[in-house]
Structures are given as C-alpha cells and as structure tokens.
N, CA, C and O atoms as a MOPAC input file, in Angstrom:
PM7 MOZYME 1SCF
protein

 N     -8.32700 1    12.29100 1  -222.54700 1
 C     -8.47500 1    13.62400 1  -223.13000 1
 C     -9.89800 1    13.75500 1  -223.64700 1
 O    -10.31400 1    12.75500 1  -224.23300 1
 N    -10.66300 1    14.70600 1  -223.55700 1
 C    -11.84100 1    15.44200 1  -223.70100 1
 C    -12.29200 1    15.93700 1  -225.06900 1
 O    -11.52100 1    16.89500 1  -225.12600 1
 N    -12.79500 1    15.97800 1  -225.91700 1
 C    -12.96000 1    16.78300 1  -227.12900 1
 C    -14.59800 1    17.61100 1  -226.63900 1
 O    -15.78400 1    17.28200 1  -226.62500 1
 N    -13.58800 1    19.12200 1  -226.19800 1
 C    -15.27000 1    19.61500 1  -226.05700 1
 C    -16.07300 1    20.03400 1  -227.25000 1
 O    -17.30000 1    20.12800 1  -227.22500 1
 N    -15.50500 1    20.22300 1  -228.04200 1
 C    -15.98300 1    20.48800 1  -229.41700 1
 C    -17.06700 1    19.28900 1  -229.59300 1
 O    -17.92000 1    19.51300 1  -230.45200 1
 N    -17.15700 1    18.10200 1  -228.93700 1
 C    -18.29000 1    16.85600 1  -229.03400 1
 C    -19.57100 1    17.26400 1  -228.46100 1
 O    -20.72000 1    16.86700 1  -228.65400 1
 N    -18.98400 1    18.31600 1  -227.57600 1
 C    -20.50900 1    18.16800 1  -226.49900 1
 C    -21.57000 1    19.25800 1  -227.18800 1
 O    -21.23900 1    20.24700 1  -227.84200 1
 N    -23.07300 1    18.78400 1  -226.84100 1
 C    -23.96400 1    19.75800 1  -226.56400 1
 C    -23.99200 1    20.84700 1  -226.59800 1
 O    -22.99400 1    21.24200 1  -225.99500 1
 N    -24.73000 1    21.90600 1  -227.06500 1
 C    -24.50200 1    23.32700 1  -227.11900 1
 C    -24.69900 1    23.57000 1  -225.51000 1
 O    -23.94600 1    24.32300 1  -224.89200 1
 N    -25.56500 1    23.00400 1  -225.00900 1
 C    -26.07200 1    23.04700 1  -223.48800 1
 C    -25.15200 1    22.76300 1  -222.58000 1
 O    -24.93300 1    23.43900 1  -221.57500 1
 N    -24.45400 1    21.53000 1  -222.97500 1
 C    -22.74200 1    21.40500 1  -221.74900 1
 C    -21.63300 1    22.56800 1  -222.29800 1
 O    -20.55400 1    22.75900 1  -221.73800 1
 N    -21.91700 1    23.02200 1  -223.03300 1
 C    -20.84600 1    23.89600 1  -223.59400 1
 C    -21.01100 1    25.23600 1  -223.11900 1
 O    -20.09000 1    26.04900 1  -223.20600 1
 N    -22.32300 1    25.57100 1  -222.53200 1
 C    -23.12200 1    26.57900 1  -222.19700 1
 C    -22.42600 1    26.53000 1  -220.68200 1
 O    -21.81300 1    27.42800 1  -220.10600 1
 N    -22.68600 1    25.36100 1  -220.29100 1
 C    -22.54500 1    25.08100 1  -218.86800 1
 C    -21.57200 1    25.37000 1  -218.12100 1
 O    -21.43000 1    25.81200 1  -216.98100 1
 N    -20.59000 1    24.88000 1  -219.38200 1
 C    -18.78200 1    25.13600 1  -219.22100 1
 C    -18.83400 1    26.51900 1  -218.68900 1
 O    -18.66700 1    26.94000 1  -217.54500 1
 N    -19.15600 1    27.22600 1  -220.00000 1
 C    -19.15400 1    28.33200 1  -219.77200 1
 C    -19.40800 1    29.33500 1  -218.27600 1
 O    -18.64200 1    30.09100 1  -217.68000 1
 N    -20.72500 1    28.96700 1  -218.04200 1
 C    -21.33400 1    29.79200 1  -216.99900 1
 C    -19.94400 1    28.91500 1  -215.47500 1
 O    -19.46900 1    29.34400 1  -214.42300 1
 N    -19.86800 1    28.05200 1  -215.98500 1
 C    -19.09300 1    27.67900 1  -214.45400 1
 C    -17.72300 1    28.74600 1  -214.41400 1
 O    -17.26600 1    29.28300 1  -213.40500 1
 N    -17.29500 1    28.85700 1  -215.61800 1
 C    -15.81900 1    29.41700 1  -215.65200 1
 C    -15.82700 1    31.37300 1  -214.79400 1
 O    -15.15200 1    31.96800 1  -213.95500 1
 N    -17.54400 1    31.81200 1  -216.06600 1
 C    -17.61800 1    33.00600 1  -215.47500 1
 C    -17.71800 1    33.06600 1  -213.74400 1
 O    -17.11400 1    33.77000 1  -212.93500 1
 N    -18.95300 1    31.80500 1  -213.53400 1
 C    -18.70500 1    31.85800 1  -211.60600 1
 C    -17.45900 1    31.80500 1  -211.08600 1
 O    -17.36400 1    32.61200 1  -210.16200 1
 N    -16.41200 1    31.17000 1  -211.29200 1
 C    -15.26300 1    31.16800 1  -211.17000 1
 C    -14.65000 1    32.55500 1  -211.24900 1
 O    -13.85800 1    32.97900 1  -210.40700 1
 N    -14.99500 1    33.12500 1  -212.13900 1
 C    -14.17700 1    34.27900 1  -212.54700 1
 C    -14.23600 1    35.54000 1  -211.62500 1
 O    -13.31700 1    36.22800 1  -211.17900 1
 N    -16.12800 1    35.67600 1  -211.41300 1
 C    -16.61700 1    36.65000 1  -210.82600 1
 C    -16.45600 1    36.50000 1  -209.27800 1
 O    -16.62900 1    37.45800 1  -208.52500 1
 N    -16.08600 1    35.13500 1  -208.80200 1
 C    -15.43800 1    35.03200 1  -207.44400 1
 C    -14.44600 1    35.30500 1  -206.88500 1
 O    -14.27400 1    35.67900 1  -205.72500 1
 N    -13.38900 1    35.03900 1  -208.10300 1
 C    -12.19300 1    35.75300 1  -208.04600 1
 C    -12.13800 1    37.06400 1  -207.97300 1
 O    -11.28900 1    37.63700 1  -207.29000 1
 N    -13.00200 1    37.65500 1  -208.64200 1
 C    -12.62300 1    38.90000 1  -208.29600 1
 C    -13.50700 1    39.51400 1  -207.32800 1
 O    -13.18700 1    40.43800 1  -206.58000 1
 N    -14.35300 1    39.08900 1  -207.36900 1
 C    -14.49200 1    39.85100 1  -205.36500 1
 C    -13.17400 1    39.39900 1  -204.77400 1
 O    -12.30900 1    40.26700 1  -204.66000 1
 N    -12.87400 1    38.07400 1  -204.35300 1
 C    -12.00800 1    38.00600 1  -203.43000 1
 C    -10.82300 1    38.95400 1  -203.57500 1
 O    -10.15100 1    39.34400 1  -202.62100 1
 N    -10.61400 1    39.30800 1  -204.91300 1
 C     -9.29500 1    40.21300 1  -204.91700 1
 C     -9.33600 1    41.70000 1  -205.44400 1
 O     -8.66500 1    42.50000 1  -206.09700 1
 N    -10.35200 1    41.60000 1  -204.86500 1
 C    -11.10900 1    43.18200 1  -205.04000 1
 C    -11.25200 1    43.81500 1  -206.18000 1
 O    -11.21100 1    45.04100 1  -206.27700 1
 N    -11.39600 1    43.18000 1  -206.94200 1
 C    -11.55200 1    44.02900 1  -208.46900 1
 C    -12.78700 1    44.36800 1  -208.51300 1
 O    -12.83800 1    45.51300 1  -208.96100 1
 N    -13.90200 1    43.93600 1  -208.26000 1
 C    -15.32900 1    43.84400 1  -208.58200 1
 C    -16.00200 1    43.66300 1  -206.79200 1
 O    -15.43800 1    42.89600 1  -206.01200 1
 N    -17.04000 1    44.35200 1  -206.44000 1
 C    -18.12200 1    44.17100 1  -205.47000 1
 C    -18.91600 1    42.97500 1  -205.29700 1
 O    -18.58700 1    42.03000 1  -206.01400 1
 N    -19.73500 1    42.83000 1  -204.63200 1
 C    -20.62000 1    41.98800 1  -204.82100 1
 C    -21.72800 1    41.83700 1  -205.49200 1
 O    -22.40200 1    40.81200 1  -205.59000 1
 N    -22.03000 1    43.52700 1  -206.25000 1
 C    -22.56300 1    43.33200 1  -207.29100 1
 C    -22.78900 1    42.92100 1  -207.88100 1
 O    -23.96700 1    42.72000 1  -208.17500 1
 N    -21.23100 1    42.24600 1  -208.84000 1
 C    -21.32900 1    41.37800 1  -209.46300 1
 C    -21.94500 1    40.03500 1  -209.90200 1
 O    -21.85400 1    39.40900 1  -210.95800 1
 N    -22.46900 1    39.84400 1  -208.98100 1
 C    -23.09500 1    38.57000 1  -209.11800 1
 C    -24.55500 1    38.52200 1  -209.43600 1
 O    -25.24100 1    37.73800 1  -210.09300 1
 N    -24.85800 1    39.80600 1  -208.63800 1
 C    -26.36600 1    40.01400 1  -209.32600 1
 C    -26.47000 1    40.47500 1  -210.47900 1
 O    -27.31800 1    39.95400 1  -211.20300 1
 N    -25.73100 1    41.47600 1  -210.95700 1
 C    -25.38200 1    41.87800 1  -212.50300 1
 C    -25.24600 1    40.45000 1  -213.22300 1
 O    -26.13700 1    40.41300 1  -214.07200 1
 N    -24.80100 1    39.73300 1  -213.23400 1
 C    -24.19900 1    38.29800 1  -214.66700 1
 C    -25.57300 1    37.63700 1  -214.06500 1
 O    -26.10300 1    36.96100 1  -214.94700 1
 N    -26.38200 1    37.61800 1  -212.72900 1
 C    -27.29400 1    36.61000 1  -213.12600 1
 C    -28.56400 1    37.33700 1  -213.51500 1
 O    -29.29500 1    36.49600 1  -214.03700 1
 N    -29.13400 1    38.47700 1  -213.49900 1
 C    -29.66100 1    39.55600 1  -213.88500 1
 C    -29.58600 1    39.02200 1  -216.05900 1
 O    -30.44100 1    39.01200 1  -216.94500 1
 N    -28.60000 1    38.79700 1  -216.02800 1
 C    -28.50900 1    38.88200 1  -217.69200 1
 C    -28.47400 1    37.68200 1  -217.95400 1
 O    -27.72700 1    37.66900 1  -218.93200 1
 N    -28.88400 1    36.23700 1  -217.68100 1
 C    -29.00300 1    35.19500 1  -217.35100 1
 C    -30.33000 1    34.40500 1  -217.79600 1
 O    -30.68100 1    33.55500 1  -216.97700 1
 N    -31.18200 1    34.53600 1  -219.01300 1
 C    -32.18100 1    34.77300 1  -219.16100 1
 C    -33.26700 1    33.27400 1  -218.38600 1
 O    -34.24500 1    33.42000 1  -217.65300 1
 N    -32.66700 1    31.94600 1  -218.86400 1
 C    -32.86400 1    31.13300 1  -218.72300 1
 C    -33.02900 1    30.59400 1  -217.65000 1
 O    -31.92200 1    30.41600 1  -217.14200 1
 N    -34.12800 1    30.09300 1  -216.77700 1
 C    -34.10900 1    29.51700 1  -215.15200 1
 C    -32.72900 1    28.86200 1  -214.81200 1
 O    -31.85500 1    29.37200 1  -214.11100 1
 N    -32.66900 1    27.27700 1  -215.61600 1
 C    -31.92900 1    25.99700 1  -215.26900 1
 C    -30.73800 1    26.80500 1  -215.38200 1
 O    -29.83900 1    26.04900 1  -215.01400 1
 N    -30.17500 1    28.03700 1  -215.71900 1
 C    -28.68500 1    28.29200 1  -216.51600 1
 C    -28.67500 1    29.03600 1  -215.43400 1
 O    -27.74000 1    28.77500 1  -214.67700 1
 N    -29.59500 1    30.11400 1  -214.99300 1
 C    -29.03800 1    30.46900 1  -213.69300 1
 C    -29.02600 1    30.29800 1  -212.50100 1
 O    -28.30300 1    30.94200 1  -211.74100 1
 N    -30.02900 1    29.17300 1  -212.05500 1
 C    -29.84300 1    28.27600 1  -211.42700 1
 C    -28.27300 1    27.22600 1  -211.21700 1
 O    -27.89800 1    26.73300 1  -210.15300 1
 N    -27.78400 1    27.14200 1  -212.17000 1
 C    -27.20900 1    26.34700 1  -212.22900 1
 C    -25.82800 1    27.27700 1  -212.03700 1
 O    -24.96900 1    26.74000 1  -211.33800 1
 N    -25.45600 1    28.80600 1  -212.64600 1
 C    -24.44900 1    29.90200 1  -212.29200 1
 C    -24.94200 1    30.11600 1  -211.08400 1
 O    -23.89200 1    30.14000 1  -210.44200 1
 N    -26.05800 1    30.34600 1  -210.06600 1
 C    -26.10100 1    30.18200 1  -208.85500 1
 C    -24.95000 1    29.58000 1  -208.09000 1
 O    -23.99500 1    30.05100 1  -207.47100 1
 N    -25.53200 1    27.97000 1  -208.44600 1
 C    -24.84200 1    26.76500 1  -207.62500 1
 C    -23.29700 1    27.10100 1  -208.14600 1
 O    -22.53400 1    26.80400 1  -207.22700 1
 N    -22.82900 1    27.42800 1  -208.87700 1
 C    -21.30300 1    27.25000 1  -209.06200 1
 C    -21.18800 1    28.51800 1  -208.11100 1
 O    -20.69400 1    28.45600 1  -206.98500 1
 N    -21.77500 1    29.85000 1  -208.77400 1
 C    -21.05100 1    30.61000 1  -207.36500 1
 C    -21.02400 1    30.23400 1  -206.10800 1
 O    -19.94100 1    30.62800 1  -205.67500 1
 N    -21.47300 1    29.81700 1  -205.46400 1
 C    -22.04900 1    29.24200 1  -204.20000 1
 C    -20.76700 1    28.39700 1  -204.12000 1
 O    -19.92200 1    28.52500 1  -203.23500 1
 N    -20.70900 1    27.50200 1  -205.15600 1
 C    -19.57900 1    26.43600 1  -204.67600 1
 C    -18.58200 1    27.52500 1  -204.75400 1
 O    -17.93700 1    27.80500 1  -203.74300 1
 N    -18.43200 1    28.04200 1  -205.64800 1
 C    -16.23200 1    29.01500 1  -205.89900 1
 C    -16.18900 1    29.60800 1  -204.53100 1
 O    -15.16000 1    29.61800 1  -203.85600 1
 N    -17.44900 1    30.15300 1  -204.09900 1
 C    -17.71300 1    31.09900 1  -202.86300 1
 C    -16.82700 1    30.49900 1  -201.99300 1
 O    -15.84700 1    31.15700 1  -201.64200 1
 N    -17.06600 1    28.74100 1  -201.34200 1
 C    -16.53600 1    28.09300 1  -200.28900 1
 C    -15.09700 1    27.56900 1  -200.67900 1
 O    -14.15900 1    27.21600 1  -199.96500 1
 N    -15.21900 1    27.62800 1  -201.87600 1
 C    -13.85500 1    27.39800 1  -202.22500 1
 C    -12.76100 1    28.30500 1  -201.96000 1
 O    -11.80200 1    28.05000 1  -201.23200 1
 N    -13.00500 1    29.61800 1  -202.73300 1
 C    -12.55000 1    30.46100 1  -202.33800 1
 C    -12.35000 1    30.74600 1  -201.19400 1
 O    -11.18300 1    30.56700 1  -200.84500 1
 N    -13.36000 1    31.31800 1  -200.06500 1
 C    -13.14400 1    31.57700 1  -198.86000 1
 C    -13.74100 1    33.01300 1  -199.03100 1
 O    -13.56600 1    33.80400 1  -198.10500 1
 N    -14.25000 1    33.30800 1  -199.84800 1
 C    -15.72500 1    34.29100 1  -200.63200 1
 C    -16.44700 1    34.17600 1  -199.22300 1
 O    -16.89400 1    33.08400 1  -198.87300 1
 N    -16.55100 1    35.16200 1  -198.50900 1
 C    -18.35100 1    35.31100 1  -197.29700 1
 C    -19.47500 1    35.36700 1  -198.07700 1
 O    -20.58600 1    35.45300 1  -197.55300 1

C-alpha cells in the first residue's frame, strides 16, 4: 500500500496530470468532448516538463484506448 500523501508536490502533480490525460481520452472516445480538448488542458499547462509529460500520457491513453 502507497501513502500518496508521502510524495513530492511534483509526483503528486504528476498523478494528477496523468488522471486528467486519462480523463480527457475518455471522453473523446465517448463523445463528450472533441479533440479540442487536448489542446485546451495543454494550452493551460504552464510548465514545459508537466506538459510534456500530459503529452506523453495522452499519447499513451490514446493507444490504449483505441483514441486515432
């Protein structure tokens, strides 16, 4: 078992941005949201490495999903 409450403000950050990629993949795939979306959340993303890094997770949910 995990105590995220231990980690880094920065892995906690990280968590974060992976869950929203997750989120915002889902909903393209199930049509709630365009593909917009993705440029919108990384648009507000201020930080290189953070959206760099919400990049790479969309990218991954993308193939996961089955996201084009």
């Amino acid at each position: 078992m995990h105590n995220l409450t231990l980690l880094s403000e920065a892995e906690k950050n990280r968590i974060e941005l992976d869950k929203q990629a997750a989120y915002a993949v889902w909903q393209v795939k199930n049509a709630k949201k365009g593909y917009e979306v993705f440029a919108e959340m990384t648009h507000n993303i201020t930080d290189d490495d953070e959206r760099e890094f919400f990049e790479r997770a969309v990218s991954k949910y993308k193939i996961e999903m089955g996201v084009a």
